[in-house]
N, CA and C of each residue as an Amber inpcrd file, in Angstrom:
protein
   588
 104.1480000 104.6670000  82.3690000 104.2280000 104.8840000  83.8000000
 103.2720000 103.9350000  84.5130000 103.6430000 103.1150000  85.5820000
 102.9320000 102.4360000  86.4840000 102.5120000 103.0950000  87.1850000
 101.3330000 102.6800000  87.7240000 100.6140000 103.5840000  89.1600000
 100.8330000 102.7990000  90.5040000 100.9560000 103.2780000  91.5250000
 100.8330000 102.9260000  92.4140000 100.1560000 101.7330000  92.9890000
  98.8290000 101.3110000  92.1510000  97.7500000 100.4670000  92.5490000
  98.7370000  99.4550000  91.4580000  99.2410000  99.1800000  90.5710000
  99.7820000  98.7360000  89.4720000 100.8600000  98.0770000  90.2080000
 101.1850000  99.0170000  91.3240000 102.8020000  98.0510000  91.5260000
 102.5100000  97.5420000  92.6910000 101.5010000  97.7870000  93.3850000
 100.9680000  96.8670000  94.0310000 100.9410000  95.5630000  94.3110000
  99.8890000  95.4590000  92.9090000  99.2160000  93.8880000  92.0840000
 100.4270000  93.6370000  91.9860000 101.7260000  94.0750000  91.2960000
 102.6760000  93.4080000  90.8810000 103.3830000  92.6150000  91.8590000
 103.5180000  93.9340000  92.9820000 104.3110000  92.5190000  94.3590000
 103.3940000  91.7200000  94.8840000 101.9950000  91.3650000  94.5520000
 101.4600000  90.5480000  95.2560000 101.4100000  89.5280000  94.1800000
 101.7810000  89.5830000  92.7540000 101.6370000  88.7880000  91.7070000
 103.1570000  87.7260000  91.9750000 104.1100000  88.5860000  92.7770000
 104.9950000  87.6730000  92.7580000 105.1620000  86.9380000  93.9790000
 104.5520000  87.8470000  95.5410000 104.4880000  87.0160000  96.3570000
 103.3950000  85.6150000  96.4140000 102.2400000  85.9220000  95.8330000
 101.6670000  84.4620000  94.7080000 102.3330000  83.6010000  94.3460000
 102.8310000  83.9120000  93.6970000 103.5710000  82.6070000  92.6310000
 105.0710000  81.8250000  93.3940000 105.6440000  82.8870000  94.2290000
 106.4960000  82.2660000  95.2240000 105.7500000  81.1810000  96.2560000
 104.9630000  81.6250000  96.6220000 104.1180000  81.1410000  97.5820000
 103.5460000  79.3240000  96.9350000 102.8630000  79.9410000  95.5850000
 102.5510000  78.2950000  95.2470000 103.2790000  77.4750000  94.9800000
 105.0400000  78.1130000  94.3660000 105.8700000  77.2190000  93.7340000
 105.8850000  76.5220000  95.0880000 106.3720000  77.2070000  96.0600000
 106.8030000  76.1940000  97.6010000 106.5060000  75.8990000  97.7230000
 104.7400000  75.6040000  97.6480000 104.0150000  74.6600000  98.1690000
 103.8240000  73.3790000  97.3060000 104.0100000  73.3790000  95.9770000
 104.2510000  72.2610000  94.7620000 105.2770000  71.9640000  94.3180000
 105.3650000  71.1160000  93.4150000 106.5510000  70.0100000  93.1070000
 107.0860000  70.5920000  92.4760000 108.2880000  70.2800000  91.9150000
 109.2930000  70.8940000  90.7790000 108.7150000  71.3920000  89.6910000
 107.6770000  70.1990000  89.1400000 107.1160000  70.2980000  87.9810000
 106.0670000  71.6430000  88.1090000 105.5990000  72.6710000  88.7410000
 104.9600000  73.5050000  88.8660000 105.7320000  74.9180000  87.5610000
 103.9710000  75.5900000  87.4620000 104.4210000  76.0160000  86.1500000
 103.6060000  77.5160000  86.6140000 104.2910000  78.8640000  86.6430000
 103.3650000  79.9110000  86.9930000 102.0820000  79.8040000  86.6230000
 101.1090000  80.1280000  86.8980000  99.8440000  80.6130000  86.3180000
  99.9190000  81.9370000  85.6010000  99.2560000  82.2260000  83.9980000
  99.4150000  82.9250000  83.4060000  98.5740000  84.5590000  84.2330000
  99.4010000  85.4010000  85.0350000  98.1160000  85.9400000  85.7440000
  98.4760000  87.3380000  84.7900000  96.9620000  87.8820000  85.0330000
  96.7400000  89.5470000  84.1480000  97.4670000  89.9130000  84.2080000
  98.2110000  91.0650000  83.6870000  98.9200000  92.3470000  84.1470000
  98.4880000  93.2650000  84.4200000  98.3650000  93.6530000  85.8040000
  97.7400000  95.5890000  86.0960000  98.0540000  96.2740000  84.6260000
  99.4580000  96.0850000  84.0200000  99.8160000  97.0720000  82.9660000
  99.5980000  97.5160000  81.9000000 100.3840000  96.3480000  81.2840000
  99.9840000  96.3020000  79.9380000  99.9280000  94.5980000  79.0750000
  99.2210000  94.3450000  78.0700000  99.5180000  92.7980000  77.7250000
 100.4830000  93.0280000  76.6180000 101.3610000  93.5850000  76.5220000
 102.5140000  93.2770000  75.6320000 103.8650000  92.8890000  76.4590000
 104.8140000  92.2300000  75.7630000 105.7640000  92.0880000  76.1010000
 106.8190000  93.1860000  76.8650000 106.7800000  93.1010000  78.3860000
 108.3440000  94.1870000  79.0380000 108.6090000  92.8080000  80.1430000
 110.0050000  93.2140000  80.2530000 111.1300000  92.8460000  81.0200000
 110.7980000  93.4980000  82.4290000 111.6280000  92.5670000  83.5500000
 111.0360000  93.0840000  84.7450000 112.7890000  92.0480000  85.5950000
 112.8030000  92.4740000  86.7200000 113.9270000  91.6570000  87.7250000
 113.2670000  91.8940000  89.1460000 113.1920000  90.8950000  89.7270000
 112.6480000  90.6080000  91.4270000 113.5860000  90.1640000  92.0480000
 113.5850000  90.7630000  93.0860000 114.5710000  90.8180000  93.7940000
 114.6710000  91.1360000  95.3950000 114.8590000  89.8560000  96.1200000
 114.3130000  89.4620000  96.8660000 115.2850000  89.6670000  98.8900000
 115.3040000  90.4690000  99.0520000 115.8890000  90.4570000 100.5220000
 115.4330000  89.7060000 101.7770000 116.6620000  89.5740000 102.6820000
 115.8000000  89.6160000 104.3030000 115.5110000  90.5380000 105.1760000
 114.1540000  90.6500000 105.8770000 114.4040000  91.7580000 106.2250000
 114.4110000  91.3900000 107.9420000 114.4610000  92.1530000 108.5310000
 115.0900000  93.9190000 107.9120000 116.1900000  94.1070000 107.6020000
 117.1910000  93.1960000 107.6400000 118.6290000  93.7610000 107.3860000
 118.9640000  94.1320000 106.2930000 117.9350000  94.1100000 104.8450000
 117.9290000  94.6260000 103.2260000 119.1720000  93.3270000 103.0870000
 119.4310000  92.0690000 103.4980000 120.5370000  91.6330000 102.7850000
 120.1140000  90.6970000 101.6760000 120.7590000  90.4200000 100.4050000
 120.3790000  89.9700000  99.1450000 120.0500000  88.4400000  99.6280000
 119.0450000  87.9430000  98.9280000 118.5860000  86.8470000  98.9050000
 118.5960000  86.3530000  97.6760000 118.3870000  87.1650000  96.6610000
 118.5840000  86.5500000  95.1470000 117.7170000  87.7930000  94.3130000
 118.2400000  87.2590000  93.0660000 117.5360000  88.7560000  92.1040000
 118.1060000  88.3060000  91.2360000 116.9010000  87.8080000  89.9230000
 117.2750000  87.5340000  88.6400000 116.0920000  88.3980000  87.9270000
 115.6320000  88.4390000  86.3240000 115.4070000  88.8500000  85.8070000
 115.4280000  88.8720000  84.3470000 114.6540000  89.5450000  83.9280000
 114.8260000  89.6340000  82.1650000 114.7470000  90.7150000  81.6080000
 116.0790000  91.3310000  80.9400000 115.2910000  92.6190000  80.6560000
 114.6010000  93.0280000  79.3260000 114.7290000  91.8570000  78.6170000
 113.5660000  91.7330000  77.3910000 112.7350000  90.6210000  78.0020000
 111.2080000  90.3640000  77.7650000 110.4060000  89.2150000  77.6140000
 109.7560000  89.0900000  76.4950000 109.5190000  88.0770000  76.8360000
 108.5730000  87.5090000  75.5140000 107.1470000  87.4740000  76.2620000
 106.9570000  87.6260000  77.7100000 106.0220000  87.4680000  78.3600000
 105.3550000  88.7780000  79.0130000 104.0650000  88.9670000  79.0250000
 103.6690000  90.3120000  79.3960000 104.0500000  90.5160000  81.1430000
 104.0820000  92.1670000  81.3370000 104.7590000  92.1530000  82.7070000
 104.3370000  90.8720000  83.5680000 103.0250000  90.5750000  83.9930000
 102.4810000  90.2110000  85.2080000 103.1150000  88.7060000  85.0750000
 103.1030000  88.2030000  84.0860000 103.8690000  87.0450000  83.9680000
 105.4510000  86.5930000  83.9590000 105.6960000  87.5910000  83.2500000
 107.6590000  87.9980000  83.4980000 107.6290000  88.3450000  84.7740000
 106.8070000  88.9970000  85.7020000 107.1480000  89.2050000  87.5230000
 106.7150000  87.4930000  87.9410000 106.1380000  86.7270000  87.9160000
 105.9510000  85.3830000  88.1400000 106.5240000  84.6760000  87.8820000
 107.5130000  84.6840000  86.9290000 108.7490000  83.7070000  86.6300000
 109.9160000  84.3210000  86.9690000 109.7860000  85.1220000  87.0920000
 111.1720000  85.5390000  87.9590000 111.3630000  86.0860000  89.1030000
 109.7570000  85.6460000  89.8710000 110.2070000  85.6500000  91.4840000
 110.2480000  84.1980000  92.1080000 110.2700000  83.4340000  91.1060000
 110.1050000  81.9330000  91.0440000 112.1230000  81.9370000  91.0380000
 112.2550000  82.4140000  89.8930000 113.5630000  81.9780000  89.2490000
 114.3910000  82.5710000  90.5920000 114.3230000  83.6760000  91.1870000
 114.8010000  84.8030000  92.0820000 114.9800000  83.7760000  93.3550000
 114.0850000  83.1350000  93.5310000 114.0140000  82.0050000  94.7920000
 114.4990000  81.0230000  95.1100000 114.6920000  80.1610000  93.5320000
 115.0070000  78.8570000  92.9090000 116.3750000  78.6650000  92.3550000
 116.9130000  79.8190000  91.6820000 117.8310000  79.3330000  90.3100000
 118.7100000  80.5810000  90.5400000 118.8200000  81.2710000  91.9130000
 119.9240000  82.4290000  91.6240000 121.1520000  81.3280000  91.6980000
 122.1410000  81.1620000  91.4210000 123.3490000  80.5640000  91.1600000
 124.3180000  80.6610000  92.5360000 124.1550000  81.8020000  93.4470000
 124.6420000  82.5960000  94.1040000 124.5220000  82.1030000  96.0090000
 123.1910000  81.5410000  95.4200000 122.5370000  81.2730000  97.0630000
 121.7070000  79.8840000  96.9630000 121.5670000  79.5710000  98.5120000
 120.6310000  78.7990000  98.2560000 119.7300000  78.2660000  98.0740000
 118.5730000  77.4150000  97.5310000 117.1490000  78.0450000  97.2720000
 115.9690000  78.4470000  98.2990000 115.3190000  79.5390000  98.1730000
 114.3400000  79.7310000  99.2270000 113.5460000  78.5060000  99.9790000
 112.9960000  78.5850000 101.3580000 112.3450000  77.4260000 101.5220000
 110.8960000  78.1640000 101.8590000 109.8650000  77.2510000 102.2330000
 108.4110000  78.3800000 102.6090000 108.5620000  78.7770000 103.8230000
 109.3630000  78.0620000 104.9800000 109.1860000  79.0870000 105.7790000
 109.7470000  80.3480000 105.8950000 111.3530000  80.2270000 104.8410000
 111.9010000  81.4010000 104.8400000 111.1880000  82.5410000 104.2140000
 110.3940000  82.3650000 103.8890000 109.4240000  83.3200000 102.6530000
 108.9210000  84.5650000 103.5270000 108.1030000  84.1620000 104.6560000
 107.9370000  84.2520000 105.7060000 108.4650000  85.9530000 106.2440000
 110.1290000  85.9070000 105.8580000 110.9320000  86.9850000 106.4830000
 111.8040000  87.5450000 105.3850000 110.9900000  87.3820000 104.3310000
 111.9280000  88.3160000 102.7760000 110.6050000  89.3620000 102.2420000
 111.1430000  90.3300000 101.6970000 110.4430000  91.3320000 101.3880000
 111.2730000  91.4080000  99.7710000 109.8530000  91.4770000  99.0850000
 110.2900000  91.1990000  97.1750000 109.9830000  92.9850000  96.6790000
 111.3890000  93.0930000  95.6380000 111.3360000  94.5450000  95.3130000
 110.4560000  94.1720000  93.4630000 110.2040000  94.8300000  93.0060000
 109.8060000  94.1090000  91.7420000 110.4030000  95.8290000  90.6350000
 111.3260000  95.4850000  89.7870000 112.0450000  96.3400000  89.0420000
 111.1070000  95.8610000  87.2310000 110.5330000  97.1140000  86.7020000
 109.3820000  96.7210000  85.7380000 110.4260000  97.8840000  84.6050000
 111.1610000  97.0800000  83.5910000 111.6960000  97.8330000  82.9720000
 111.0550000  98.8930000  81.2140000 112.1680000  99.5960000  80.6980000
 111.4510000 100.2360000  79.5430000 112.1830000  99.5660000  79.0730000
 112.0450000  99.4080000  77.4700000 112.8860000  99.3400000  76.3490000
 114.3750000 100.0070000  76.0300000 115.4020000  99.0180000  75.6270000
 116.8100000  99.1160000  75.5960000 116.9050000  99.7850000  74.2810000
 118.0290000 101.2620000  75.1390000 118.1970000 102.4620000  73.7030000
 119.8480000 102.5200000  73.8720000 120.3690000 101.9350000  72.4030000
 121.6860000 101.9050000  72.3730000 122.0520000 103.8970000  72.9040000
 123.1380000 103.5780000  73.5470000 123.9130000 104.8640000  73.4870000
 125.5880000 104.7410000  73.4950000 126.7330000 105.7180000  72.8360000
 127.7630000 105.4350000  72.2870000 128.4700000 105.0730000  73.2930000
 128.8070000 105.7620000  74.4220000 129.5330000 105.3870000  75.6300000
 128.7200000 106.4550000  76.9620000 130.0870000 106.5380000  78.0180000
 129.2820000 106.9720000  79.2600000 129.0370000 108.1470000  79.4970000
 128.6610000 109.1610000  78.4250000 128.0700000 110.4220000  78.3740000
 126.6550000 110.2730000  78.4220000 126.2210000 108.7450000  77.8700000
 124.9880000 108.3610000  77.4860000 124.0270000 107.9820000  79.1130000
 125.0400000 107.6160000  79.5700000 124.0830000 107.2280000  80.9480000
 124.0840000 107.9540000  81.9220000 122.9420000 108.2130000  82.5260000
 122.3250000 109.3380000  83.9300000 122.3920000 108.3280000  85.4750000
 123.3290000 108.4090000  85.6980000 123.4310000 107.8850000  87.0140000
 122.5490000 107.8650000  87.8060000 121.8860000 106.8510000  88.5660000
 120.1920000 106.6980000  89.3790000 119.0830000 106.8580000  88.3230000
 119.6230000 106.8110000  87.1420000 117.9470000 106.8610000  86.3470000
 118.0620000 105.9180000  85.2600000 119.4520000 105.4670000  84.5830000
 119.4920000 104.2730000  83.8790000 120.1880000 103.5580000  84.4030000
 119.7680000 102.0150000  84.0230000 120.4520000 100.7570000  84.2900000
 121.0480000 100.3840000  82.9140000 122.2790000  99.1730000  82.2230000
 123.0080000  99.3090000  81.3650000 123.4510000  97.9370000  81.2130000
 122.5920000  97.5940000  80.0940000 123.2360000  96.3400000  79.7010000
 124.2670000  96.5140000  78.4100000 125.5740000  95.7120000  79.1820000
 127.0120000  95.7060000  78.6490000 127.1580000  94.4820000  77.3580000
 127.3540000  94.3910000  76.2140000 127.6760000  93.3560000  75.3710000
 129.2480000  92.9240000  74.9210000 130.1700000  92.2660000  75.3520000
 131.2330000  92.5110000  74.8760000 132.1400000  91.2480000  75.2020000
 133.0070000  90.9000000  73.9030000 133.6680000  89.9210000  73.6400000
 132.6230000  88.7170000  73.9220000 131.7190000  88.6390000  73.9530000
 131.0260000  87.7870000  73.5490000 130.2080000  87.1060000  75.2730000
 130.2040000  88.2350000  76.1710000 130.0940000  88.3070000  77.2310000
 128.7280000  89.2410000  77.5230000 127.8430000  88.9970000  78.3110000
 126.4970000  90.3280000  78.6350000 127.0340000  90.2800000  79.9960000
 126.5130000  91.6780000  80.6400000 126.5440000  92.1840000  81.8940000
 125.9730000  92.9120000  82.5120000 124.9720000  93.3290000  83.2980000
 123.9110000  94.3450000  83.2980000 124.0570000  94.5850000  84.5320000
 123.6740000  95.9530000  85.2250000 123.5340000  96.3190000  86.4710000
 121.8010000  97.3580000  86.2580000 121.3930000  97.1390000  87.4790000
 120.3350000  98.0330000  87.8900000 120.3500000  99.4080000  87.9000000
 119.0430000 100.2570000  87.4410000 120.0270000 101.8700000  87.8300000
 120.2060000 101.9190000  89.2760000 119.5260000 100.9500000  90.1300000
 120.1730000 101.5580000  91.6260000 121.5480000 101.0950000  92.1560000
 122.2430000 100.3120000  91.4140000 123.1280000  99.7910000  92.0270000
 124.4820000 100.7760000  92.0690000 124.5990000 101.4240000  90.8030000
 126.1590000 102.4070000  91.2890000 125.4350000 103.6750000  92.2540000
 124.2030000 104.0590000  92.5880000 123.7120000 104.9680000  93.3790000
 124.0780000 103.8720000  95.2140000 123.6480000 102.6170000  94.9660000
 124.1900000 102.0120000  96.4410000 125.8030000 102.3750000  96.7980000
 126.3580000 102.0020000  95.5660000 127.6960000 101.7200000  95.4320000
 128.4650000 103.0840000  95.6590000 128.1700000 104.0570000  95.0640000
 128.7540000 105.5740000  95.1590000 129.6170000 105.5120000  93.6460000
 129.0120000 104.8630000  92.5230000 129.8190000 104.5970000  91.3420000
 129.8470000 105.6690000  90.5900000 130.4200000 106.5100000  89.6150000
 130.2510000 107.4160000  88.6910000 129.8720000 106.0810000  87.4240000
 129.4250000 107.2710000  86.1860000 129.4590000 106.1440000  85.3980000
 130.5570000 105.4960000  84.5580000 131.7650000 106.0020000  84.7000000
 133.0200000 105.4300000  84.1150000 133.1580000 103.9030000  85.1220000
 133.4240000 104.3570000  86.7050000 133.1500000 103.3100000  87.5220000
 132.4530000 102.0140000  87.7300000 130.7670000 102.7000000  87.2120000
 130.1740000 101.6390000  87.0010000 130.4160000 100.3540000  85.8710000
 130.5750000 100.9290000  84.5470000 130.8610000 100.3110000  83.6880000
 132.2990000  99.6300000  83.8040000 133.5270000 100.0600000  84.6410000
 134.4280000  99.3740000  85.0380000 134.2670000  97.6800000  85.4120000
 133.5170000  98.0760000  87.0040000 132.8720000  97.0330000  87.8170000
 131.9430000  96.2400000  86.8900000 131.2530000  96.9690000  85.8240000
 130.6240000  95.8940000  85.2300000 131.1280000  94.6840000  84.3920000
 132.1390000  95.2310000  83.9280000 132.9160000  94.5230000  83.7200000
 133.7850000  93.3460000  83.6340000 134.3090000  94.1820000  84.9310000
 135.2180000  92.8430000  86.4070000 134.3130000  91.8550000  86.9470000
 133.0590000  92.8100000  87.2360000 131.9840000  91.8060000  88.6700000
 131.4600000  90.9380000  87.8170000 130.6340000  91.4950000  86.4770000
 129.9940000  90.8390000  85.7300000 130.3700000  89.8470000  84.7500000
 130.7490000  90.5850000  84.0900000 131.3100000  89.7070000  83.1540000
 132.8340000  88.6460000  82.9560000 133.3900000  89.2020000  83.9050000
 134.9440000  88.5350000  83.9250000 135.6350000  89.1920000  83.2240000
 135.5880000  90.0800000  82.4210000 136.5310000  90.8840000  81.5710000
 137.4220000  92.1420000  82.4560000 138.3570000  92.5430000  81.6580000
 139.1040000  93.7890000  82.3340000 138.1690000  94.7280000  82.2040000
 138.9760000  95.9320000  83.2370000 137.4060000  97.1430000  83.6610000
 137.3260000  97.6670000  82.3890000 138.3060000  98.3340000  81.3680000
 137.8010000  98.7500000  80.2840000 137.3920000  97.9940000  79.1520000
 136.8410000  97.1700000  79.1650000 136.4510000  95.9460000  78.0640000
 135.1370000  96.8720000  77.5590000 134.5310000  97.9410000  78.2590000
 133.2740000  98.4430000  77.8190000 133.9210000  99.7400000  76.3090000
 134.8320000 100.0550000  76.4510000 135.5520000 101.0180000  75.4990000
 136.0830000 100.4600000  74.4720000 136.6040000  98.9120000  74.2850000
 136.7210000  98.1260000  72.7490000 135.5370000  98.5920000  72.0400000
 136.4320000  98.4640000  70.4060000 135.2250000  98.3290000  69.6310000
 134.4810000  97.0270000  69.2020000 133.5810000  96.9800000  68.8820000
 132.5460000  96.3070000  69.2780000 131.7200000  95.8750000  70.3470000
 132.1230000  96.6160000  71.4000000 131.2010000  96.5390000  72.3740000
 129.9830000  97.4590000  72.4790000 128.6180000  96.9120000  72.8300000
 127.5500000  97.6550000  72.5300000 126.8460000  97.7800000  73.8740000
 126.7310000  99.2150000  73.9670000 125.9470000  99.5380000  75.3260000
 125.0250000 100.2230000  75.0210000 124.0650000  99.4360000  75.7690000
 122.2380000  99.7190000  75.9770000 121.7810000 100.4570000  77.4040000
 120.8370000 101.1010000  77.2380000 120.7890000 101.9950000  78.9430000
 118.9100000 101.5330000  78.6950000 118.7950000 101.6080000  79.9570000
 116.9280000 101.2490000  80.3300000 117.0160000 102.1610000  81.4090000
 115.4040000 102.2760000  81.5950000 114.8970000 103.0320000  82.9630000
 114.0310000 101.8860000  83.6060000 113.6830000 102.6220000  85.1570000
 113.3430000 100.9430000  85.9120000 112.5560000 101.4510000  87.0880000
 111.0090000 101.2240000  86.8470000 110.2450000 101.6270000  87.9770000
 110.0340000 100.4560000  88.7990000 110.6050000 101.0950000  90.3530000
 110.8710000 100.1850000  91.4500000 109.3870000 100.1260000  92.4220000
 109.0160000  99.2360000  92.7070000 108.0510000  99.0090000  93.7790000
 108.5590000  97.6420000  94.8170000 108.2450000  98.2410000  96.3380000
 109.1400000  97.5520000  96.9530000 108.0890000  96.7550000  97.9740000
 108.1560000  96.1200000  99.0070000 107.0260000  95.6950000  99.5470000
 107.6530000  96.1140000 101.2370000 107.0720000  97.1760000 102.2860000
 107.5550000  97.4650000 103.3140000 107.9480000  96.6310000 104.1440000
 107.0470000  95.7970000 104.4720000 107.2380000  94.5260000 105.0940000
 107.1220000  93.1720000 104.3090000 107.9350000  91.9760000 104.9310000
 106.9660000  90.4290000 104.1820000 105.4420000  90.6220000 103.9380000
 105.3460000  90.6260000 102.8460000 103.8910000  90.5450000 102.7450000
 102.8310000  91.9110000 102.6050000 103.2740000  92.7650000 102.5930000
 102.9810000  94.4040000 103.4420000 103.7270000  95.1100000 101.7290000
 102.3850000  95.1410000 100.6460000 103.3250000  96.2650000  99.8600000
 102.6650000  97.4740000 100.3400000 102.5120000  97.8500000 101.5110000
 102.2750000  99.3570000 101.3390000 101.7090000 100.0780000 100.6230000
 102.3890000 101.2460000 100.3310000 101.4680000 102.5940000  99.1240000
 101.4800000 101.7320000  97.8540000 102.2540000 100.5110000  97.3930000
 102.9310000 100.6550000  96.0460000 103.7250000 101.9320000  95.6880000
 103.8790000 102.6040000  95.9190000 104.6340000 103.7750000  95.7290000
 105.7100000 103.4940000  94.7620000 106.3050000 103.5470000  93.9410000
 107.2530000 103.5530000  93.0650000 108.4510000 104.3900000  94.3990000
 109.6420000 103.3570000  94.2780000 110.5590000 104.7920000  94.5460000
 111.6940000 105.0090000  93.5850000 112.7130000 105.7570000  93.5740000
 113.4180000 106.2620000  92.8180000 114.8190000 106.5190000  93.3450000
């Protein structure tokens, strides 16, 4: 469990490292910074809006690292800015008017199908035909998804496959949990508060 003061450091670890990439050259390389958490290896996704309108700006992630949190949140509010595929890359002044959510994940526990997943409390990475696909646990709670639904869409949105591609055999589904800390305003994380 993260604390409050924990997820803090974390959105200011990534509004940091956003901040210096913009101001340096390509060749810029995070700084290895502490982790409030822990120094072992967890997965984390940042994810980055405008505000106030909450509209997506980019959100990438890892949900294994090889890098301890505080550093997996630094390369992927870098990557979140730089390398979403989707948009175009942040500039510094836009920085300015985005507010970074920072998603600090647990460890991936196979489960058989969608009896296995708790809607708003796991997120679910999809393996299949030779395809990955992952959604957040908040996203079928935005969406109004059940979890047959979700894993549909994960499917279609994600991966390019038909909606039931998650029910072949050999497909392997993993579920995580995902403590959210959000920042109220640009710049402004607030309580740290985890929300849910």
């Amino acid at each position: 469990m993260i604390t409050a003061g924990e997820g803090i450091e974390l959105l200011r670890i990534a509004r940091r490292s956003l901040e210096e990439r913009l101001r340096m050259s390509r060749d810029y390389q995070p700084s290895r910074p502490v982790s409030p958490v822990s120094a072992g290896p967890q997965g984390a996704f940042v994810t980055l809006y405008e505000f106030p309108k909450k509209r997506l700006r980019g959100c990438i992630g890892r949900i294994e690292s090889e890098w301890p949190l505080g550093e997996t949140v630094a390369r992927m509010a870098v990557e979140s800015a730089l390398r979403d595929p989707r948009f175009e890359p942040v500039t510094l002044p836009e920085l300015s008017r985005l507010v970074i959510h920072v998603s600090a994940l647990s460890p991936l526990v196979r489960v058989k199908d969608e009896a296995g997943v708790v809607i708003g409390r796991h997120g679910v990475v999809l393996r299949a035909r030779g395809r990955t696909g992952v959604f957040l646990p908040e996203v079928p709670v935005e969406q109004g998804w059940d979890a047959v639904q979700m894993l549909d869409r994960l499917c279609t949105d994600k991966m390019g496959l038909p909606g039931d591609s998650w029910r072949e055999d050999g497909a392997v589904m993993q579920i995580f949990e995902s403590e959210l800390f959000s920042e109220e305003a640009p710049g402004n994380p607030g309580t740290g508060k985890a929300e849910k």
